[in-house]
N, C-alpha and C positions, 0 to 999 in steps of 0.2 A: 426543848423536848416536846413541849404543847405542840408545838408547830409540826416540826416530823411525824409526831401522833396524828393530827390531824391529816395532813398531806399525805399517809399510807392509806388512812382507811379511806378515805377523799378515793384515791387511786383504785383504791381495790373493790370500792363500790361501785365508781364505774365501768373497771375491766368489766364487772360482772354482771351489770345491764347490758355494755354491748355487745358481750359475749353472749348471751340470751337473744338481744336481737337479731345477730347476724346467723345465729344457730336457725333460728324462724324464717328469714330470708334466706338462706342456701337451702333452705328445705324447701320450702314454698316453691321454689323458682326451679330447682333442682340444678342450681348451679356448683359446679365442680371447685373444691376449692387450690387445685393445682392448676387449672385454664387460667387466661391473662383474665378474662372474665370475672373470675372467683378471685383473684388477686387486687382485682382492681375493687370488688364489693367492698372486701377484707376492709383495702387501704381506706376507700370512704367513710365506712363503716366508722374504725376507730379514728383517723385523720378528723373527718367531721363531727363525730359523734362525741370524743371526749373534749371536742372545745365548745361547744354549743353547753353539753351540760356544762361542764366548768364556770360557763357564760351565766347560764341560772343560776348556779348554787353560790354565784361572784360576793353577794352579798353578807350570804352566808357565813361563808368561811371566813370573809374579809373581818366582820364581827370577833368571829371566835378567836381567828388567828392573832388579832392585833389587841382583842379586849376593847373593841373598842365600845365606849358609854352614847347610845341614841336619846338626843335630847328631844324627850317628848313633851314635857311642862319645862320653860328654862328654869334652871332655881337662882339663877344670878345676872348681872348686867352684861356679861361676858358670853354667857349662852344665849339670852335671848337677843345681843347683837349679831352673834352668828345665823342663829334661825331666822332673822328677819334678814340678814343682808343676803343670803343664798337664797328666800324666798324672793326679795326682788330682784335680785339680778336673773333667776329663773324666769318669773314674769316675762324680763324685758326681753331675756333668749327664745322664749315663744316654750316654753318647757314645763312640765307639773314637777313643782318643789320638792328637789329631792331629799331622803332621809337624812337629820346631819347628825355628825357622831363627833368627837372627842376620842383622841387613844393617848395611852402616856407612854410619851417618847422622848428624849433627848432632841433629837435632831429638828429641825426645821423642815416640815414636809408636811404633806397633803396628797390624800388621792380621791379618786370617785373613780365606783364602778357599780355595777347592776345591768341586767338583760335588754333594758332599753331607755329609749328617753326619759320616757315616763312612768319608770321603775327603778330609780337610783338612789346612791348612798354617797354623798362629801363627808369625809372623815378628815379633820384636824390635828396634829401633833400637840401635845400640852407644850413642846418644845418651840412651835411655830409661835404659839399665843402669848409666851413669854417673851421673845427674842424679836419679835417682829411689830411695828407700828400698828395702826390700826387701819393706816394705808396702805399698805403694803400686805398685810394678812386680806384685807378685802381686795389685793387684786390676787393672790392666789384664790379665795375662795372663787373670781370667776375666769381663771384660768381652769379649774377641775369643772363649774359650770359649761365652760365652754367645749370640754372635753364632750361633757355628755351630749349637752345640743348639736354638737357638731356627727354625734353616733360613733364617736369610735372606739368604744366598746365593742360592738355590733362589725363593723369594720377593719378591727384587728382580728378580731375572732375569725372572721372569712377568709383573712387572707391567711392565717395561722391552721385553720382547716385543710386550705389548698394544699399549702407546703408541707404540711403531715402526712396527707393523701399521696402526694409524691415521693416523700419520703420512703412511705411503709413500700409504696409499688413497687417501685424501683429497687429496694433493697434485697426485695423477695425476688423479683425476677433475675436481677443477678445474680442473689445466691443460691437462686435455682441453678442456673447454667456453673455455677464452677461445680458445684455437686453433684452437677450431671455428669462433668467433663474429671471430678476425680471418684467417682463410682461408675461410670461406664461400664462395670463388668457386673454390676448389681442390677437386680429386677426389679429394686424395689427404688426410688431416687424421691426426692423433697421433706423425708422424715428423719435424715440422718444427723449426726452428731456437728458434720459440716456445713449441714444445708445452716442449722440452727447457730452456728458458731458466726459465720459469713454475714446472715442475716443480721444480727448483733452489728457484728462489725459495719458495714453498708447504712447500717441505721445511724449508728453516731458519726460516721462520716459525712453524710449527706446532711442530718440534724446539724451538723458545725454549718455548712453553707446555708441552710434553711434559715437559719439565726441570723443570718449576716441579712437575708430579704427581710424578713419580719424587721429586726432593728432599721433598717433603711427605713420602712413606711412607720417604724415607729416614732424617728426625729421629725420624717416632714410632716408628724401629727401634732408633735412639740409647737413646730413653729404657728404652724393654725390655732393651738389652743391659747397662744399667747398674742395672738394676732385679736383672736376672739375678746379673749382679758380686755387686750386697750380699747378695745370697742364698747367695750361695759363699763369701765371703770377708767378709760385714759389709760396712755401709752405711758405717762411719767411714773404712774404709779406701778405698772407694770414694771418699769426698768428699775426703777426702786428696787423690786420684794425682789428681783434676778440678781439685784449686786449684791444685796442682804444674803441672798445666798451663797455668796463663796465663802461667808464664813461660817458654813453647815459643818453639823456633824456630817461624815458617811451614811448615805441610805439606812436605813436596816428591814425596808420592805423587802418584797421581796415574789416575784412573780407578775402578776397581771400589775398588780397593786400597785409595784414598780414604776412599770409602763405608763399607768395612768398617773404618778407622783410628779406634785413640783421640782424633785430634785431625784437624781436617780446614784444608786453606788458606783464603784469604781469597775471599769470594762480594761481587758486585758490590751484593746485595740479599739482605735475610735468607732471601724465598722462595725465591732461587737456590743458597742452603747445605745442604749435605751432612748437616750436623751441629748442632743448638740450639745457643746461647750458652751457654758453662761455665756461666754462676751459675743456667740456669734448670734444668740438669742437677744442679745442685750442691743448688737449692732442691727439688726433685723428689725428691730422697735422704731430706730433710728428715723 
């Protein structure tokens, strides 16, 4: 329930900044918002605009959402191994040490996320720090190091922009033209009950294929951050903490979080996943 709470108002404070801004840019500009022109603002507007803030606020929410505890003083051997082994494997990735945090979870997982290289957050499962060596835990902590080094954070969010930006476009200009083509006897066309039913519709349609690009650049992110890991810590160890994980629980992140985790939930279709199958990860190591 935290999390849905979260995730509404998350939503509805941004509808409502970029709804302010594009209110100031259609004015300003005195762009039409029924022109492809005005269509295409629109779509950038919210396409870009709610994934860049999302992008900022990554940290944020990632905290509130999962609880997770930033170790600021370690208070034990276990914290301040963590804080010193993400501070040197940062070092060695050319990066400023990102915040690390603790969340309590069953599962065996890890993410990192924040605005940019050197504004980030590795977060640890209590369920990884249990289950997992201490080799194997330090090559996830620099598999999410290598996530950040490598920007793709910064990198998913753009292309998640793009495919927004299209989405909204294209939605709106098709559900222009059917509502053109079944009010044709109307004076009035793009405010109706069909324009807005279509539009709906065309959104989740194209959002299903939109999901299939973003997850594609999201596995061949996988394999770079795991490529990264053995570069920091050895390839053994990395294929270690990848067979340690097939005996995970189920994800239970859930969003950006996901994307950037050592292990991701279950997808309906391989091209709907976040993440390659461990063994072709584990074969890739090879």
């Amino acid at each position: 329930m935290k999390r849905v709470i979260l995730f509404l108002i998350t939503n509805l404070a941004v509808m409502l900044v970029l709804g302010i801004v594009l209110s100031i840019v259609m004015s300003v500009f005195g762009i039409s918002s029924r022109s492809y022109t005005g269509i295409m603002v629109i779509a950038a507007v919210f396409g870009f605009g709610g994934s860049f803030i999302s992008l900022y606020m990554s940290k944020w929410i990632a905290k509130k959402s999962t609880g997770a505890f930033v170790i600021e003083q370690p208070r034990n051997e276990t914290e301040h191994w963590l804080v010193s082994t993400v501070a040197a494997q940062a070092k060695k990735a050319g990066i400023a040490t990102p915040e690390v945090a603790i969340y309590d979870s069953p599962e065996m997982n890890a993410f990192a996320t924040g605005p940019s290289k050197n504004n980030s957050l590795v977060a640890v499962s209590t369920g990884l720090l249990h289950n997992m060596s201490q080799d194997q835990a330090e090559a996830v902590l620099a598999h999410e190091v290598s996530h950040v080094a490598n920007g793709d954070m910064v990198t998913l969010t753009l292309i998640q922009g793009v495919v927004n930006t299209f989405v909204i476009f294209f939605a709106k200009v098709l559900a222009g033209i059917v509502d053109n083509f079944l009010n044709s006897d109307e004076e009035e066309s793009g405010g109706s009950w069909t324009y807005f039913l279509f539009d709906m519709i065309f959104q989740i349609l194209f959002g299903i294929l939109a999901s299939v690009v973003v997850a594609y650049f999201s596995r061949k992110r996988e394999f770079a951050a795991d490529k990264g890991a053995a570069d920091l810590v050895g390839a053994h160890k990395m294929r270690s903490a990848l067979e340690r994980l097939k005996h995970n629980h189920e994800s239970q992140l859930e969003g950006s979080m996901m994307a950037f985790g050592i292990a991701s939930g279950k997808s309906v279709a391989d091209f709907f996943a976040s993440h390659p199958p461990l063994d072709e990860r584990i074969k890739a190591l090879s």
